[in-house]
N, C-alpha and C positions, 0 to 999 in steps of 0.2 A: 744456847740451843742451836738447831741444825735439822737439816732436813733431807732427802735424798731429793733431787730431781731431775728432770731430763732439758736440756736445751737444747732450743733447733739451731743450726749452726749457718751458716752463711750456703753453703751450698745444698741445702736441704734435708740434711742428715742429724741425726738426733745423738746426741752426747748424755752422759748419765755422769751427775756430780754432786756435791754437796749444797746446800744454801747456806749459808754462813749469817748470823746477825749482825748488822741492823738490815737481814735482807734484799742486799744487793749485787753480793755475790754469791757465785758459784764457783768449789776450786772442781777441778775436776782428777781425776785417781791418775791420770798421766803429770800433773804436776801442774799444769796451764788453768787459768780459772778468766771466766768472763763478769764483766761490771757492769752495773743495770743501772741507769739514773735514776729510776723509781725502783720504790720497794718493792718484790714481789711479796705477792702473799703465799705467807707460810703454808697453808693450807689445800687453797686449791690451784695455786699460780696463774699460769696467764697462756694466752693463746701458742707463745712459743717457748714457754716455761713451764711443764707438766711437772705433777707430781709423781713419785716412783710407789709402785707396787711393793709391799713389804719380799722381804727375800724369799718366803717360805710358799710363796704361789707363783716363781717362776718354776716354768714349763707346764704352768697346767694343762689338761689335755681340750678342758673345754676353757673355751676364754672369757665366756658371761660368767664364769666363776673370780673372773678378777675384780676386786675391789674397783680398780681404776681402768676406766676402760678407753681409751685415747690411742691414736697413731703410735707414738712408742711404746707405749704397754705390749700393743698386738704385736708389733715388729722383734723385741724383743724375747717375746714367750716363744713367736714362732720360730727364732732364730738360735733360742736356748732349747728347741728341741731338734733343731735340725742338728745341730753339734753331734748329738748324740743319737743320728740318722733315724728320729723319728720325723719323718717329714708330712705326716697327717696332724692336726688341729680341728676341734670342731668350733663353729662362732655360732652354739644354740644348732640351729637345726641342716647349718652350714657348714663342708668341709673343706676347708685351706689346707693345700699338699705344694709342696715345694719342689723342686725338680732336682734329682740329688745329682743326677749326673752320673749315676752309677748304678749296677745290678745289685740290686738288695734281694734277701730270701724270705719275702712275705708274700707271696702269689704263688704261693704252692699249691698243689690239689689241697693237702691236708690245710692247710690255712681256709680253704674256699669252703671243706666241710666242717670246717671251724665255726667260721662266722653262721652257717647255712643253717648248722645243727643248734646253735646255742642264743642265738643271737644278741644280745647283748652282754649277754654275761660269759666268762670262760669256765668250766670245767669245775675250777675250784672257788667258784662263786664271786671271784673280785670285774671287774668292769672290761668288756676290751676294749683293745686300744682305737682310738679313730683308725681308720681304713677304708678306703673306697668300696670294700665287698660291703663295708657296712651301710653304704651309702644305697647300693646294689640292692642288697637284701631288705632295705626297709622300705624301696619301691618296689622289690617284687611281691612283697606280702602286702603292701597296700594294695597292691593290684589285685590280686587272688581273696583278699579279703572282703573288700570294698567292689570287687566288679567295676573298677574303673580303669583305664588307661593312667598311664602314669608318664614322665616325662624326665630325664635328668638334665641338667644344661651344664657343660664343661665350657668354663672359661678362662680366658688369661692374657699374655699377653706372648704374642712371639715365641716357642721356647722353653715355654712354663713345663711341658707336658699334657700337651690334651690329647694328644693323641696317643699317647701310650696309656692314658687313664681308660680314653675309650674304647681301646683293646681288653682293659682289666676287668672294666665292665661288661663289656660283652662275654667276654671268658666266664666270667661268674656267671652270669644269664644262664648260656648254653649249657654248664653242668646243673645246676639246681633247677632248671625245667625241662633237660633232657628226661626221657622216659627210663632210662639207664644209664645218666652218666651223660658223655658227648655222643649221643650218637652221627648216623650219618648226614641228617640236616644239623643240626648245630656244626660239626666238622665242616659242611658247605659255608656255613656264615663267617666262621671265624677265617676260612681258606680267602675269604675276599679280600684278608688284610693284605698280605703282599701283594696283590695284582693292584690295589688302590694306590699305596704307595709309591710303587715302582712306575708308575704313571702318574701319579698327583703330588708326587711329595719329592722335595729338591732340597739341595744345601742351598743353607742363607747365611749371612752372618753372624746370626746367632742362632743358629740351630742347623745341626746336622741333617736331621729328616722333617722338615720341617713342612706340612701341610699348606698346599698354593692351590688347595679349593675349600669350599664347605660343602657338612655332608650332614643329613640328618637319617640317622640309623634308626626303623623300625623295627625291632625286635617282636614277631607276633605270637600271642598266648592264644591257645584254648580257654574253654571255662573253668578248668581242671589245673592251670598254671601250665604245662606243657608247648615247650615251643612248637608254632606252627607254622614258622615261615616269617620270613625279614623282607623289609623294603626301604631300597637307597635313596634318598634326594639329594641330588649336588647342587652347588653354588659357585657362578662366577668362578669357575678355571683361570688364571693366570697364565692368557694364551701368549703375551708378551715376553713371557721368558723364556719361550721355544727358540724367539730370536737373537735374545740379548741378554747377557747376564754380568751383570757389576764383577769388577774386583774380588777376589774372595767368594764368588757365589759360582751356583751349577746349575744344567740345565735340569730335566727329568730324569731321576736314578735310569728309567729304563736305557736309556739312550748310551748310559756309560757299563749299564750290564750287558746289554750285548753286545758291544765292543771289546768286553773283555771277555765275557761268560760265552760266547756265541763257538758256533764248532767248528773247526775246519772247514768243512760242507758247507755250511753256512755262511761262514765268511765268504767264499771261493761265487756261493748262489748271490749272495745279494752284494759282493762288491767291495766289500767292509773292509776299512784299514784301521790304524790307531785313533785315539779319537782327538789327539792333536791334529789330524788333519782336517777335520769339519769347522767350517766357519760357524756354526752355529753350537760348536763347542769347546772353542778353542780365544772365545774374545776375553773371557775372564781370569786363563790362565791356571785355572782349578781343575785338576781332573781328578782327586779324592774325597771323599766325604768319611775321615776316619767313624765317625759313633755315626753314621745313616742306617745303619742294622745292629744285631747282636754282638756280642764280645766273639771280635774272631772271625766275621762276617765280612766281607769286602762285595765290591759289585760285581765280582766275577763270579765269587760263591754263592750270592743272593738270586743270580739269575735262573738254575734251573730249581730252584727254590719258586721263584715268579710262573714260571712255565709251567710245574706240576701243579700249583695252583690252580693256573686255569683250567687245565685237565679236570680238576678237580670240582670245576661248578660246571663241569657238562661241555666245556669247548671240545670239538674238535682236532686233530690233529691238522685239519687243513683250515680253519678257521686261527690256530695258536700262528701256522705260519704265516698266513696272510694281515694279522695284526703284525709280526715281529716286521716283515715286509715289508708295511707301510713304513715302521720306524725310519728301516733302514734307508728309504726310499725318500725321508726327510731331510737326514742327511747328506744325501746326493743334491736336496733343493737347495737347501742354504749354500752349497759350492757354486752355484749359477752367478757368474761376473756378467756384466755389463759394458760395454765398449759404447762412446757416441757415434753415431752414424748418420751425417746430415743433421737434419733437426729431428731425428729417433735415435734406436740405440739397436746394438746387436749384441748378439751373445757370443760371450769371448772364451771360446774355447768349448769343445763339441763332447768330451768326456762326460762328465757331469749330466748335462742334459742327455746323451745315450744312455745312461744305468737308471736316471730317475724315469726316463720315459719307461724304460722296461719292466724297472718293478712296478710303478704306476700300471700299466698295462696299457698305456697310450702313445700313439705316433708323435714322434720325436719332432718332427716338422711342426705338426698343430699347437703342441705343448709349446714349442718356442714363438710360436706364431703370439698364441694366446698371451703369453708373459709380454713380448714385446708390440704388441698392436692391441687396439682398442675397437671395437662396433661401435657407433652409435646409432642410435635410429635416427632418423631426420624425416617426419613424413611417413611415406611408404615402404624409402630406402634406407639402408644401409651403409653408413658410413663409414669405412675403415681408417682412425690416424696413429699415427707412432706415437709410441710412451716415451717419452725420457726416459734418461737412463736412472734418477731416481726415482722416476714411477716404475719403470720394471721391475728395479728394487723391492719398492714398493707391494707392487702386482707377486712377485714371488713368495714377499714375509705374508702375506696376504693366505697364498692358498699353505702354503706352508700351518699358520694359524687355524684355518677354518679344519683344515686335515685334522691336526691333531685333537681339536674340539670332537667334530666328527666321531673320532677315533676315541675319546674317553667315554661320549656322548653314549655309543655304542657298548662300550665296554660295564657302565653302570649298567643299562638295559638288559646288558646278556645277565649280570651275576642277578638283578631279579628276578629275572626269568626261571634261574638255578635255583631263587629259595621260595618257589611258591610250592606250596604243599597240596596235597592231595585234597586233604580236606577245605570244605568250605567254610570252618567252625573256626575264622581268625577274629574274634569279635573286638577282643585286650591287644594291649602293643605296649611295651617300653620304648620312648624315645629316648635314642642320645643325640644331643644336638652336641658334632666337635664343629665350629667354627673359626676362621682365623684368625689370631689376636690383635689387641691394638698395636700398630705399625707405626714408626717414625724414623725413619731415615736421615741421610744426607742427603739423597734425593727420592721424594715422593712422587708419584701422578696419581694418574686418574685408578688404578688399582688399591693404591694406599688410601686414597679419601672411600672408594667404596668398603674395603674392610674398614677402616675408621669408623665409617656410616653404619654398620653391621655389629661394632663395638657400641656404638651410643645407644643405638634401638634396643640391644639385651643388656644395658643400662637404665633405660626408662623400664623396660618390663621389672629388672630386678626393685627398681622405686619404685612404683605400682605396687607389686604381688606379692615382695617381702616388707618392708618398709610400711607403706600406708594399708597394707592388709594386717598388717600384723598390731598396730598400735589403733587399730578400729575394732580389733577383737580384745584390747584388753579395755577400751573404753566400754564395751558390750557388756564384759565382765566385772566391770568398774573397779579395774587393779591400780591402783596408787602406782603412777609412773610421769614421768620425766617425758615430754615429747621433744624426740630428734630431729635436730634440725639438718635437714639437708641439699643440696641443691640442686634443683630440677633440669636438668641437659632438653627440656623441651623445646628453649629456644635456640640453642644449637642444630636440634633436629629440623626445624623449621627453616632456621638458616641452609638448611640442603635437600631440605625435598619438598619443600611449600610453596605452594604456586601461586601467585605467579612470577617472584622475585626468587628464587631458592635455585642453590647453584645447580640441581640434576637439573628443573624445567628448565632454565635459560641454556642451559650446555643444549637440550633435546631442539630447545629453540634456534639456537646457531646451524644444530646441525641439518636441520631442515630448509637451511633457509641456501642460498643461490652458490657457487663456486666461491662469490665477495667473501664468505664468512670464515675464519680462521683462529687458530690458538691465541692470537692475539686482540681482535673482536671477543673475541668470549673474553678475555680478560677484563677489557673492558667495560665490558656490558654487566659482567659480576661485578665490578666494583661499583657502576655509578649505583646500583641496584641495592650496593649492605655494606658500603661504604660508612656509612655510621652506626650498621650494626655490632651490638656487643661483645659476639661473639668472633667477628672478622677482622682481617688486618690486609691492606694490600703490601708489595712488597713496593718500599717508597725509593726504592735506586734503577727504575727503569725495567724490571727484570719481570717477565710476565709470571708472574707468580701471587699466591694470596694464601694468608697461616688461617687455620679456625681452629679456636681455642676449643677445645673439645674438654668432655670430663678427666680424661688421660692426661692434658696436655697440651699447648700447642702443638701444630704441627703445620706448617710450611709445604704446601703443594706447587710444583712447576706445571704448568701451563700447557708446553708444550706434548702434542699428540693426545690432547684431550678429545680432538673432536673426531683422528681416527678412533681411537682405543671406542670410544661412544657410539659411532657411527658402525663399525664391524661389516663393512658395505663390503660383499661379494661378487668381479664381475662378470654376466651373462657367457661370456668368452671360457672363463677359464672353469665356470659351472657345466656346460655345455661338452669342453673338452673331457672333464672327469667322466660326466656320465656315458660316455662314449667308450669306456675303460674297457679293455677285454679281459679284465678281471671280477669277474662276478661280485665277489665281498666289495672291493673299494667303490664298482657302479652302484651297488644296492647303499653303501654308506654314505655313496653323495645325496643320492635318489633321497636317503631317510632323512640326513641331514639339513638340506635344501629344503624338503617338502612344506614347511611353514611359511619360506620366506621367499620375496620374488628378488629377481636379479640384483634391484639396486639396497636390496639391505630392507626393502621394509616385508610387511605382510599384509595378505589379505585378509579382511577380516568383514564379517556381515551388518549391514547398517543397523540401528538398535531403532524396534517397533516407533512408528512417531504417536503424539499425545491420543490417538484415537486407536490405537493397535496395529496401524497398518507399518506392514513391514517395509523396508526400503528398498527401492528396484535393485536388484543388483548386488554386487562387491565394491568397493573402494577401498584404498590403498592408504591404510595408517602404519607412519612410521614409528615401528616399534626398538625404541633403545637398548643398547646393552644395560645404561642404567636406568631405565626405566622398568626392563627386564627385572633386573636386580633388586630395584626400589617394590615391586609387585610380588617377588618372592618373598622379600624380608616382612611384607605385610601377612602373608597367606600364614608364614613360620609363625608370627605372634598372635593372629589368630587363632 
């Protein structure tokens, strides 16, 4: 006798082979067989000995239809239909789509009034196939059915495709609740994509346009199903790789569209060379992102693609240039070198700073002033001293970062603005939540543990809301089932945002505390703190770093620039200078930007009633964190 089954192999991966009797081995169809010193059993095997599916239910479409339902089973069926470039699967009420890497011909209009018109079934009565429209379609009809809002969550890792699912999605939206097809608000919604991109989305090492913010898409109904108007939430910008970008990686597609996309005039106006010559685009060595757009699409093509876009949610012609502007005006920052001078620094070499001060709209003097010299208050007065020359540094990545936040900041606001409709009758919303996927590097920080942090939280909702809501409804129903067992990432979560030992508090705690406190104190202070926590690991050869085993994975975070990247501290000097700008758009963009927060990075905020209702005199000044920020977002979202 004999058996089919799967083995996990040493490096994680699943092998498919025979059981041979007196059940000990496995040969496998490549010729090579592995030896058990216990028997496996024939039947249902063992944690790393699965049983195989009979052959006549690979590739099913839905996978709760498999007899055996296990890590190889699923990886299997899903990968015996990607073969054959169906890369949809349903798990019950859940759709797994694989990312093929290539333009398939299922997102056609006629596909869209496929599913729209028939919806489950095709034309000549047999099943359709999984598809994201289908996914689309059974929350928009919950929605128009039920009078409730509805929500979809795209998740994945790095790469997967979430961001083109939630272009598919949306596209399906705007025809089946336009009032005719796409009209001219659905055209506004979908017109948001390139401008989102071209500003939020970068090459990485595994993904060409790869999404370096999150975004939660409102899509709004009438009572009638009829869109009425959309609204953007973003998340945590990845302002750090304005400055820096690894081996292999790019800055913001825009950056390298209009260096190549931009027009004579253009160049000529704002100064513009190849974009080998910007320090801030030039340390990676990449200047192509071949799949960042369509088959045939480059960033020069893509660019007045970006531009009519904007046109297109209501910008301005003098608003499209004064954004292009700024860009170009960033790249003039990042060329500012630094020279030592006494115990300060000066600026080495006067070009750069003349074209940045001009498109900036500010005097070339004060701008250099401000980078290389510091205020403080002391008292009454005012105390001027020299930055280093790696504080300049510093002080430049600095306004360079806040700009560009600014600048995206502004730019979600305007496209809301573009899709609020007339009517007041927006009661329904379809969410799509794309956020960005679990991240693991060669080197992490403090951006890869907040998306990590971002993956575990829509981890615990998924164990929550599918998992323990679903095996509560058949205990309701009293259906004869098997309870899953799975394991709970809540102490994980705990491990990073629980107070008063959890790594965001003590980072927020470092960074409050005097000059003393550094990348290295915080490493510190997190270890003595979950150094015997389960979830944690310090890195035991000196190196300020600490892994948290997360539900993905370990993964390994460096230390270092935790407590800037946290900290996003603004100074008074180079705020001051902005707003002074004889440019209309960038004063009003500081003015908007700035307006929550004072000088040193925190905010004002009103004392909260004391136990008898009285309110508290005054304002005081809480420091409010990038990841605290973050950590409040991610709350309000699962809310």
């Amino acid at each position: 006798m004999s058996a089919r089954f799967w083995v996990r192999m040493p490096d994680g991966d699943w092998k498919e082979g025979t059981l041979k009797e007196p059940w000990t081995v496995v040969e496998f169809d490549d010729g090579t067989s592995e030896t058990f010193k216990q028997p496996i059993d024939p039947v249902d095997g063992s944690s790393d000995v699965m049983p195989s599916n009979p052959l006549v239910v690979d590739g099913v479409e839905d996978m709760i239809e498999l007899s055996r339902l296990h890590e190889p089973a699923l990886l299997h069926n899903i990968f015996f239909r990607y073969k054959y470039d169906l890369i949809y699967t349903y798990v019950g009420h859940l759709l797994v789509a694989v990312n093929p890497y290539k333009q398939l011909p299922i997102y056609t209009e006629d596909m869209v009034k496929l599913y729209a018109a028939n919806q489950a079934r095709a034309p000549d009565g047999s099943r359709l196939a999984p598809h994201v429209f289908s996914v689309a379609d059974n929350s928009y009809r919950a929605m128009v059915r039920d009078q409730r809002s509805q929500s979809i969550v795209i998740s994945g890792e790095s790469g997967s495709g979430k961001t083109e699912t939630t272009k598919f999605v949306m596209t399906y939206l705007a025809m089946v609740g336009g009032r005719e097809g796409v009209g001219e608000l659905e055209s506004r919604i979908l017109d948001t994509n390139p401008i989102m991109e071209a500003f939020g989305n970068a090459k990485t090492l595994r993904n060409d346009n790869s999404s370096r913010f999150g975004k939660f898409i409102q899509i709004r109904f009438n009572e009638g199903g009829h869109v009425a108007g959309a609204v953007i939430r973003n998340y945590l910008l990845e302002k750090s790789r304005l400055i820096f970008q690894s081996t292999g990686e790019r800055n913001y597609h825009i950056f390298y569209q209009l260096c190549k996309g931009a027009s004579t005039q253009q160049k000529e106006q704002w100064h513009l060379g190849d974009c080998e010559e910007y320090h801030y685009l030039n340390q990676s060595d990449c200047y192509v992102a071949e799949k960042a757009y369509g088959d045939g699409e480059t960033d020069e093509t893509s660019f007045p693609t970006t531009v009519t876009s904007m046109r297109m949610i209501g910008m301005q012609d003098d608003e499209v240039n004064s954004v292009l502007q700024l860009v170009a005006a960033l790249l003039h920052l990042g060329n500012l070198t630094f020279t030592e001078d006494g115990e300060g620094s000066a600026i080495d070499g006067f070009v750069s700073i003349a074209y940045c001060a001009e498109l900036l709209g500010v005097d070339s003097e004060s701008l250099g002033t401000a980078l290389i010299k510091k205020s403080i208050k002391v008292g009454m007065e005012n105390v001027v001293t020299d930055r280093s020359v790696d504080d300049a540094n510093h002080t430049r990545d600095a306004l360079a970062k806040a700009s560009y936040r600014f600048l995206f900041d502004w730019l979600i606001s305007r496209i809301n603005t573009s899709l609020v409709s007339d009517t007041d009758d927006k009661k329904l919303f379809i969410g799509l939540l794309d956020i960005f996927g679990f991240e693991s590097f060669k080197f992490n920080s403090f951006e890869q543990m907040c998306i990590n942090y971002a993956n575990e939280k829509l981890q615990k909702f998924f164990n929550d809301h599918v998992l323990v809501m679903e095996q509560k409804e058949y205990e309701k129903e009293e259906i004869d089932w098997t309870q899953i067992e799975w394991v709970d990432n809540q102490p994980c979560l705990d491990l990073i945002e629980k107070k008063p030992a959890g790594i965001l508090p003590l980072l927020d705690e470092e960074c409050m505390l005097s000059s003393a406190a550094s990348d290295k104190s915080f490493h510190e202070k997190i270890k003595q703190n979950n150094d015997k926590h389960a979830h944690f690991k310090s890195n035991k050869f000196g190196k300020p770093a600490f892994t948290i085993k997360h539900y993905a994975g370990d993964v390994e975070y460096d230390c270092n620039g935790f407590l800037d990247k946290n900290n996003d501290a603004f100074h008074s000097d180079l705020s001051n200078c902005m707003k002074s700008s004889s440019n209309s758009f960038l004063q009003d963009l500081f003015k908007r930007g700035l307006a929550p927060a004072e000088a040193d990075g925190s905010v004002a905020v009103k004392k909260k009633p004391g136990p008898r209702g009285r309110a508290g005199a005054g304002k005081k000044t809480a420091f409010v964190s990038v990841g605290g920020q973050f950590r409040t977002q991610l709350q309000d979202l699962m809310d």
